[in-house]
N, CA, C and O atoms as CSV, one atom per row, in Angstrom:
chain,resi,resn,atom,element,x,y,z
A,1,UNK,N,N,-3.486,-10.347,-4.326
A,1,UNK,CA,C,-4.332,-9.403,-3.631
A,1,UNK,C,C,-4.014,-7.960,-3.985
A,1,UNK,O,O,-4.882,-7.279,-4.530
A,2,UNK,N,N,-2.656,-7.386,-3.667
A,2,UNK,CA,C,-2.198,-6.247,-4.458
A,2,UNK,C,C,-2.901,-6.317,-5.337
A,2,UNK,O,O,-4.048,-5.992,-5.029
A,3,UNK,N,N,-2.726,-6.698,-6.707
A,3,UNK,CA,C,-3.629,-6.714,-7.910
A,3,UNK,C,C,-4.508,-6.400,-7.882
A,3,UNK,O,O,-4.456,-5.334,-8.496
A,4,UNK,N,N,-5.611,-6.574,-7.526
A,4,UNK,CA,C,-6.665,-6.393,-7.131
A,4,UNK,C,C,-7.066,-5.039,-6.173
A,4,UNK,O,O,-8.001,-4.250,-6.308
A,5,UNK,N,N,-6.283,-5.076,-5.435
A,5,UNK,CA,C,-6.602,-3.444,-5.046
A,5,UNK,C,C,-5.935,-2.434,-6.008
A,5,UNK,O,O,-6.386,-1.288,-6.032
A,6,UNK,N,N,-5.197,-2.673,-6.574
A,6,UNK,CA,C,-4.794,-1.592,-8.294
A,6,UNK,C,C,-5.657,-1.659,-9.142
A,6,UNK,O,O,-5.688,-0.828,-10.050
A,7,UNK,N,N,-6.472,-2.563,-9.059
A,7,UNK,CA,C,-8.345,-2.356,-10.003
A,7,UNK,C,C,-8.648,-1.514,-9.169
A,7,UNK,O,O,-8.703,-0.368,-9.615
A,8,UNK,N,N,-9.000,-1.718,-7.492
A,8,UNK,CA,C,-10.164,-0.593,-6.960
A,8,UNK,C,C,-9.580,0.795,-7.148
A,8,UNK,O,O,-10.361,1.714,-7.398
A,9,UNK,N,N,-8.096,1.065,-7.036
A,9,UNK,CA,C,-7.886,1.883,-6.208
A,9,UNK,C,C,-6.815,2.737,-7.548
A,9,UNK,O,O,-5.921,1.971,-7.909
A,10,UNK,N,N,-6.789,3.777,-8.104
A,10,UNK,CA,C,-6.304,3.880,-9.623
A,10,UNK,C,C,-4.782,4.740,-9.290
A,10,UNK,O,O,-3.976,5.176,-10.112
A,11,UNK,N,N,-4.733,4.796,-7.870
A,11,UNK,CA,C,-3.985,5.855,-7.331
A,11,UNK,C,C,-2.312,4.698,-7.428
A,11,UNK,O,O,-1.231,5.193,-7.750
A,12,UNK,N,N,-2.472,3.217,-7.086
A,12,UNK,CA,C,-1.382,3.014,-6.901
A,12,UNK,C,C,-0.893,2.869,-8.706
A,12,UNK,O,O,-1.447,2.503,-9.743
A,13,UNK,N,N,-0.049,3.197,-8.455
A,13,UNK,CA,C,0.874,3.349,-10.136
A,13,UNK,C,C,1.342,2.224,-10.525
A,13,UNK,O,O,1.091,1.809,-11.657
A,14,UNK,N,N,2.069,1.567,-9.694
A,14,UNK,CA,C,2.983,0.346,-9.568
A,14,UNK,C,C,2.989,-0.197,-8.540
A,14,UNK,O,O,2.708,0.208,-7.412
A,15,UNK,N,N,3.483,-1.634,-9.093
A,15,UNK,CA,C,3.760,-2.978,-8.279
A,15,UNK,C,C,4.852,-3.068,-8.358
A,15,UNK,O,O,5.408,-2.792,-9.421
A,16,UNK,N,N,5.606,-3.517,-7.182
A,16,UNK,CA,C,6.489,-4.208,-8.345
A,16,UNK,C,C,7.573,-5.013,-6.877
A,16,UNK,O,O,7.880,-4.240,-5.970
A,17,UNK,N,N,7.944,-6.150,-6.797
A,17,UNK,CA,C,8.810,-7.132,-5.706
A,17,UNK,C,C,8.552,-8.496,-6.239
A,17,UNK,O,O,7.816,-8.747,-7.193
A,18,UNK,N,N,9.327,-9.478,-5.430
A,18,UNK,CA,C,9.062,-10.901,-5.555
A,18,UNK,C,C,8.968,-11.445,-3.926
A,18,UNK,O,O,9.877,-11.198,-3.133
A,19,UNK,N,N,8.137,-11.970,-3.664
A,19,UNK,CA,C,7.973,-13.211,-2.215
A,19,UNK,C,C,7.784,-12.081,-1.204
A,19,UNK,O,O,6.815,-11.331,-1.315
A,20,UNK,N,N,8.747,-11.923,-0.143
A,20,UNK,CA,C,8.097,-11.621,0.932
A,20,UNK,C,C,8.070,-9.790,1.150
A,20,UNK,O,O,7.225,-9.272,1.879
A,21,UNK,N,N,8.926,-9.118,0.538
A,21,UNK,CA,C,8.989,-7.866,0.559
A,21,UNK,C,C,8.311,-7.303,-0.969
A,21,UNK,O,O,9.126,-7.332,-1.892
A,22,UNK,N,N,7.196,-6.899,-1.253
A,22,UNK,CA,C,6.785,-6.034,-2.334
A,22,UNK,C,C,6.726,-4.440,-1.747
A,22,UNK,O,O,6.835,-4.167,-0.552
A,23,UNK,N,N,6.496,-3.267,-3.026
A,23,UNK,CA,C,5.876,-2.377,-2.977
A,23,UNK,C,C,5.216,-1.678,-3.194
A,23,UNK,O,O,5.943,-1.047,-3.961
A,24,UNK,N,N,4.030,-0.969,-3.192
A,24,UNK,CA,C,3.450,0.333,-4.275
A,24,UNK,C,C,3.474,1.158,-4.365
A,24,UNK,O,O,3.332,1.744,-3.291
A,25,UNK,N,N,3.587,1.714,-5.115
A,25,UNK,CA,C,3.681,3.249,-5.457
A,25,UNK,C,C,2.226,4.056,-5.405
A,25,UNK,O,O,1.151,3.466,-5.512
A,26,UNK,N,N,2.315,5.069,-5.278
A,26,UNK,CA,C,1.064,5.419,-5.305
A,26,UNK,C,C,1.467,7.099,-5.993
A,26,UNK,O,O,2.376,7.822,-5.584
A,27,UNK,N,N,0.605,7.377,-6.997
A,27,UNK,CA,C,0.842,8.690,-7.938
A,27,UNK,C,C,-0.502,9.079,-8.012
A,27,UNK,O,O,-1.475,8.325,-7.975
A,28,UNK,N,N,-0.501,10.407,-8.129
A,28,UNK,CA,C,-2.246,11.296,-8.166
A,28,UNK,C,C,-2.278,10.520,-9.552
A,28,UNK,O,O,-1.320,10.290,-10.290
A,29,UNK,N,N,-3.396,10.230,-9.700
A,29,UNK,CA,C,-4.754,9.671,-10.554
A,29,UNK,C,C,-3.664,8.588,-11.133
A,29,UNK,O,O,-3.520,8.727,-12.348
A,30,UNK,N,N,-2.841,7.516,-10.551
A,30,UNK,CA,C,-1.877,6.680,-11.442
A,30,UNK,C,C,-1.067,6.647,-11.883
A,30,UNK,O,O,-0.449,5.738,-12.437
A,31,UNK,N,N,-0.787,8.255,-11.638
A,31,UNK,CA,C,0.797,8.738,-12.861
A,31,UNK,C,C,2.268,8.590,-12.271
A,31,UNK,O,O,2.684,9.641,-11.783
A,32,UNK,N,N,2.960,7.740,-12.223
A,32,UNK,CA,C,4.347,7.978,-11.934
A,32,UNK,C,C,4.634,8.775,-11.515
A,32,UNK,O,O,5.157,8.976,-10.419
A,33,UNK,N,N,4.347,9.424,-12.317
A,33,UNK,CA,C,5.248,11.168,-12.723
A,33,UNK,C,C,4.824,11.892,-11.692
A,33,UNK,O,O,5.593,12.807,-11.399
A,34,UNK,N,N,3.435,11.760,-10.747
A,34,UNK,CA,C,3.118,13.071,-10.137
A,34,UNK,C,C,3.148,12.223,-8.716
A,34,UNK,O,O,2.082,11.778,-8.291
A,35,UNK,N,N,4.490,11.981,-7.918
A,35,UNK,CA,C,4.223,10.937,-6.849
A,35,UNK,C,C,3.565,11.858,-5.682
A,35,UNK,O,O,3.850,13.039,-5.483
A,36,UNK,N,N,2.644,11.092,-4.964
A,36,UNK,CA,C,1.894,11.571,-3.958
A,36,UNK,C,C,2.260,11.161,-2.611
A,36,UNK,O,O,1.802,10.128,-2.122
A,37,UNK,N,N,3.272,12.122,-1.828
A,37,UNK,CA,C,3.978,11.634,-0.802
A,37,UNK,C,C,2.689,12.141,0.663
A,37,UNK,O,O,2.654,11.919,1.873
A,38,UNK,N,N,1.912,12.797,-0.197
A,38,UNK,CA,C,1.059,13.356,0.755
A,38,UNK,C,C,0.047,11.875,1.434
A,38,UNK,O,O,-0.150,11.529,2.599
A,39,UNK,N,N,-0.421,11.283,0.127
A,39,UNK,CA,C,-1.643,10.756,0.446
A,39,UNK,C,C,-1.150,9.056,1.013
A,39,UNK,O,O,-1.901,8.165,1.410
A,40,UNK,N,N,0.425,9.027,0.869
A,40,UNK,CA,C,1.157,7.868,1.066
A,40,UNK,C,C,1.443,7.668,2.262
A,40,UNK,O,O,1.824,6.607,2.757
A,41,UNK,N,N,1.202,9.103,2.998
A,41,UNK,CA,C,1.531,9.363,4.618
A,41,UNK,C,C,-0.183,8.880,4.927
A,41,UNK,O,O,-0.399,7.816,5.506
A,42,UNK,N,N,-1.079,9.581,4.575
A,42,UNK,CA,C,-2.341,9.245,4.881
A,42,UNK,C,C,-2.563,8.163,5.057
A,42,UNK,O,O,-2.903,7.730,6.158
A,43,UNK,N,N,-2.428,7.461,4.029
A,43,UNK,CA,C,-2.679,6.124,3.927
A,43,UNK,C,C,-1.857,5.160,5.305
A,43,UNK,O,O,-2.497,4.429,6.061
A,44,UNK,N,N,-0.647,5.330,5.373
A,44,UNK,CA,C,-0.028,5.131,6.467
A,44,UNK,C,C,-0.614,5.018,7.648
A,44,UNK,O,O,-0.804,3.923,8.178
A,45,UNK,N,N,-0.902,5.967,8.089
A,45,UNK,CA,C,-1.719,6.596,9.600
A,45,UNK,C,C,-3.054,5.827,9.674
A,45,UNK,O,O,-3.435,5.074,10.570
A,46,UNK,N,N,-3.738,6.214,8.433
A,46,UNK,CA,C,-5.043,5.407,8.862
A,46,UNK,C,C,-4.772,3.548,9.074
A,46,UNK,O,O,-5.417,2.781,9.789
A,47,UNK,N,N,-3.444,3.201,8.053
A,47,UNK,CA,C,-3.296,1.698,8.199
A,47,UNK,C,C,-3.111,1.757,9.834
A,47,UNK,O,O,-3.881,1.198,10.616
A,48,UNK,N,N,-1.962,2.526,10.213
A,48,UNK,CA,C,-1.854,2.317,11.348
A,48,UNK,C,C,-2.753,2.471,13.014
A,48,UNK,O,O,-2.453,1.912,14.069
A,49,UNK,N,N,-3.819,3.356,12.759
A,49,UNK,CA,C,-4.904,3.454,13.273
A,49,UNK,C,C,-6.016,1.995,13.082
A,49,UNK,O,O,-6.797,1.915,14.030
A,50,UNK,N,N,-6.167,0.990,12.133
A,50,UNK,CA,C,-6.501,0.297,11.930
A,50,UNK,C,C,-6.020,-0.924,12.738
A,50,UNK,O,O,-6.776,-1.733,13.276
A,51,UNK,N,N,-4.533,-0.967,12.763
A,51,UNK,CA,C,-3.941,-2.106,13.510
A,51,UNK,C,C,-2.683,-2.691,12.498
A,51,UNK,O,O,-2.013,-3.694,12.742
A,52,UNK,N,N,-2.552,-1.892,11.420
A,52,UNK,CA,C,-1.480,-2.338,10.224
A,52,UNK,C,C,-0.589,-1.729,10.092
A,52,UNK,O,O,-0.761,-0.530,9.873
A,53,UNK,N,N,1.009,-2.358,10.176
A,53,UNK,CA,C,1.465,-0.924,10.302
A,53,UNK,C,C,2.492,-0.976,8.947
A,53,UNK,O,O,2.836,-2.104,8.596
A,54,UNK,N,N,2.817,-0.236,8.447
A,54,UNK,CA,C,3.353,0.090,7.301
A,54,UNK,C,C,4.470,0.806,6.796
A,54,UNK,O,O,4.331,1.945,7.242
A,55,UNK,N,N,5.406,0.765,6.172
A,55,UNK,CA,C,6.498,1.264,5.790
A,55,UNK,C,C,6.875,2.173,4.726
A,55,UNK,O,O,6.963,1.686,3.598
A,56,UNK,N,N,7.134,3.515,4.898
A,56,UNK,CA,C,7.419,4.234,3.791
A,56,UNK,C,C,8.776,4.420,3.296
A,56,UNK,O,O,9.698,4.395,4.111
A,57,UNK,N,N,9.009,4.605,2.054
A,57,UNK,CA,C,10.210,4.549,1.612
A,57,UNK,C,C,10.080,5.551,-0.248
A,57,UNK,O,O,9.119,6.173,-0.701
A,58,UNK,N,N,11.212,5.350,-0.755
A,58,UNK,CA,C,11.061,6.301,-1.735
A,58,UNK,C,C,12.016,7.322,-1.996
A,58,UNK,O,O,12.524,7.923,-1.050
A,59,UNK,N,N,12.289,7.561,-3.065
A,59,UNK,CA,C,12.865,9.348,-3.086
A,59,UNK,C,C,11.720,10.214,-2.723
A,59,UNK,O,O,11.876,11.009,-1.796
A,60,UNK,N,N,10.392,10.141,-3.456
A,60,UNK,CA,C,9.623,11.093,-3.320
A,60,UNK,C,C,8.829,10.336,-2.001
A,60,UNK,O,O,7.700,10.821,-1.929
A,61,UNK,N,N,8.990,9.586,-1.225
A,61,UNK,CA,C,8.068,9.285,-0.006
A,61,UNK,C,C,6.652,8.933,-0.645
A,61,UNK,O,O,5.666,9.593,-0.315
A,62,UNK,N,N,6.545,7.769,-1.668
A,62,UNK,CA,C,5.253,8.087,-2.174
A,62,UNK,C,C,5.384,6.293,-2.288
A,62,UNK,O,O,4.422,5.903,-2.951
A,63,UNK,N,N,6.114,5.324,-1.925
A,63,UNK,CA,C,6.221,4.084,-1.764
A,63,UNK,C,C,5.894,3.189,-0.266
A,63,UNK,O,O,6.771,3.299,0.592
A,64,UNK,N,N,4.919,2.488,0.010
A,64,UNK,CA,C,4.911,1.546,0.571
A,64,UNK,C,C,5.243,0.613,0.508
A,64,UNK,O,O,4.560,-0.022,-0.295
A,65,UNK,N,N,6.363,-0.212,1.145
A,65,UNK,CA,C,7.178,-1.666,1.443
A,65,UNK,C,C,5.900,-2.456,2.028
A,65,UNK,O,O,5.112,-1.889,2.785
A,66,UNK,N,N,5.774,-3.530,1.712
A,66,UNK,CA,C,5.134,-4.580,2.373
A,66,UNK,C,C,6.197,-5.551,2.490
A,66,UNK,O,O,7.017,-5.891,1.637
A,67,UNK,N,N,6.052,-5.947,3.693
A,67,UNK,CA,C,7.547,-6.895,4.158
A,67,UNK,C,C,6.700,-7.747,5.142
A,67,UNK,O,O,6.362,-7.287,6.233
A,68,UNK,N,N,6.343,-9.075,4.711
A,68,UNK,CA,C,4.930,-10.195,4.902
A,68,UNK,C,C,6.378,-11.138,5.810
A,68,UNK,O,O,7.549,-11.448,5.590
A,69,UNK,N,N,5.456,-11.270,6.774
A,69,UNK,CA,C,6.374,-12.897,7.680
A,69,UNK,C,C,6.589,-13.904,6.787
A,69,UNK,O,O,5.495,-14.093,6.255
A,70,UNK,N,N,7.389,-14.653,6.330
A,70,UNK,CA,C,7.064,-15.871,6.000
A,70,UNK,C,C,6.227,-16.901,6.748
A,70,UNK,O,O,5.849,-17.986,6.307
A,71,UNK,N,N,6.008,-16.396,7.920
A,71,UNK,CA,C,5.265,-17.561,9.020
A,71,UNK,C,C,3.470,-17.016,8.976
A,71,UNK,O,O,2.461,-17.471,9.515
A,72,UNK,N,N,3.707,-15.889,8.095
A,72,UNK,CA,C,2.136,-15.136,8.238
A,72,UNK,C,C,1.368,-16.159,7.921
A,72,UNK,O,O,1.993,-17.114,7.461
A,73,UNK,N,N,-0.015,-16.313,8.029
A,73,UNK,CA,C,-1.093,-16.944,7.691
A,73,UNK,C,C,-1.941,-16.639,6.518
A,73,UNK,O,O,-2.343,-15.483,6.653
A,74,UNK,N,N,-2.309,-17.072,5.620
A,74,UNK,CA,C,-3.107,-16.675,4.697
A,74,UNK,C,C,-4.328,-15.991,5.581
A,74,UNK,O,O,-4.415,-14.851,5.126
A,75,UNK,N,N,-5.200,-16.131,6.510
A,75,UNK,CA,C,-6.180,-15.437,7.354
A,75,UNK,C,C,-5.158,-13.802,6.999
A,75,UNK,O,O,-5.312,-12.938,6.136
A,76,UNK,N,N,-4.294,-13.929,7.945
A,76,UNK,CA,C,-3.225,-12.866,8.124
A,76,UNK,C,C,-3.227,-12.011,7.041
A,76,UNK,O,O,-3.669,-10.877,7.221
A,77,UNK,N,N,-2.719,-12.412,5.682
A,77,UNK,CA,C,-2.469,-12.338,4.598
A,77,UNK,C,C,-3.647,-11.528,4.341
A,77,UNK,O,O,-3.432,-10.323,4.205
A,78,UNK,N,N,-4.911,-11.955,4.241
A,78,UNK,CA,C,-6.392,-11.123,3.972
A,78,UNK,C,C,-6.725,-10.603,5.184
A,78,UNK,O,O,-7.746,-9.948,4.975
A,79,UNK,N,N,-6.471,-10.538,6.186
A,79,UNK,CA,C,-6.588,-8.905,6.772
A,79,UNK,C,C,-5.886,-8.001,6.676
A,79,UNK,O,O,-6.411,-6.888,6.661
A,80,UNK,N,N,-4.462,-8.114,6.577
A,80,UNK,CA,C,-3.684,-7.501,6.336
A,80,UNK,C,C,-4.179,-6.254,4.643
A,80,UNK,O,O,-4.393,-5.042,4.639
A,81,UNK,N,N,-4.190,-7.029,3.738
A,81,UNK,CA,C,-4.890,-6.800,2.294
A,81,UNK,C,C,-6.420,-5.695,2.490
A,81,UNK,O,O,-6.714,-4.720,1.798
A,82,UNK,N,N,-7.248,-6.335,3.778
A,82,UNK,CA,C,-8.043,-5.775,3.592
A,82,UNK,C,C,-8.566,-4.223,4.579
A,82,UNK,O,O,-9.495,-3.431,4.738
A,83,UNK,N,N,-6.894,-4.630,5.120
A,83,UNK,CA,C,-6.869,-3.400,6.141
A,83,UNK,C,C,-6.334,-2.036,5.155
A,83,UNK,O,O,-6.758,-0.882,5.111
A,84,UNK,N,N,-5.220,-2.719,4.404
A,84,UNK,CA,C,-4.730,-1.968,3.361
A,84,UNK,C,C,-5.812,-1.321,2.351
A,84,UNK,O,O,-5.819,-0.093,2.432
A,85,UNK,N,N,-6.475,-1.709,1.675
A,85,UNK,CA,C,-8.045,-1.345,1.157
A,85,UNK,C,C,-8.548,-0.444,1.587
A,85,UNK,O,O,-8.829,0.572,0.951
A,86,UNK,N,N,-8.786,-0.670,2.917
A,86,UNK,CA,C,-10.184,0.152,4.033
A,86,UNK,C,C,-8.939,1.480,3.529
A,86,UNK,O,O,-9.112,2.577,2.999
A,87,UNK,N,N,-7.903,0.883,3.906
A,87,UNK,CA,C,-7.390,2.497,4.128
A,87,UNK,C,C,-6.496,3.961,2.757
A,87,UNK,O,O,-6.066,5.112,2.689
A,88,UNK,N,N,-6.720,2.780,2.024
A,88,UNK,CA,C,-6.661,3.670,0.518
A,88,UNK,C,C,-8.582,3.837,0.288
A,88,UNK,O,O,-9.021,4.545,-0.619
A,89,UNK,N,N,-9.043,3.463,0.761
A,89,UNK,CA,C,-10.480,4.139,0.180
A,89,UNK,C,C,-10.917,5.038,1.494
A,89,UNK,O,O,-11.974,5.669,1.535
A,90,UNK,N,N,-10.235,5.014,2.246
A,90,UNK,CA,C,-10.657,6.112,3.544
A,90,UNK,C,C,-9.892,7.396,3.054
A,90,UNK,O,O,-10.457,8.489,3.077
A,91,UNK,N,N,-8.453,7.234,2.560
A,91,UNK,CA,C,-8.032,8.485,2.338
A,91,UNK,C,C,-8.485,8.991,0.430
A,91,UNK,O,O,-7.845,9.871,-0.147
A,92,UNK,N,N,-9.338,8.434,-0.066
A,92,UNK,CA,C,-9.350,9.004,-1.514
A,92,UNK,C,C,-10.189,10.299,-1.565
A,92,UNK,O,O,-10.322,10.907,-2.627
């Protein structure tokens, strides 16, 4: 699912975890190099206004942790994904 929102969304830079904790990065227009701690907070707030709540981390504050239950539900799993979505295309 990540995957897939790094097609819609050109801002996250990187992926990168295994199983239950991943993260993304998110850089103006994709770039590593220019991390966007601004729009990583945004994104945050609106997840959390949504009902999702989310974890920042980082040197530059420009990383979101996803840290998934193992007991989550695939339902779970795609709202979760699609709450994440709503809210990188609310703050672009």
């Amino acid at each position: 699912g990540l995957g897939a929102l790094q097609t819609l969304h050109p801002c996250i830079a990187d992926m990168r975890g295994l199983g239950a904790m991943v993260a993304i990065e998110l850089g103006r227009d994709g770039n590593l190099l220019l991390p966007d701690a601004d729009r990583t907070r945004r994104v945050i707030a609106e997840a959390a206004r949504r009902g999702l709540i989310l974890l920042s981390c980082g040197a530059d504050a420009n990383v979101i942790r996803l840290m998934v239950p193992l007991s989550a539900s695939d339902a779970q799993l795609d709202e979760g994904l699609a709450i994440l979505g709503a809210s990188l295309e609310a703050t672009a």
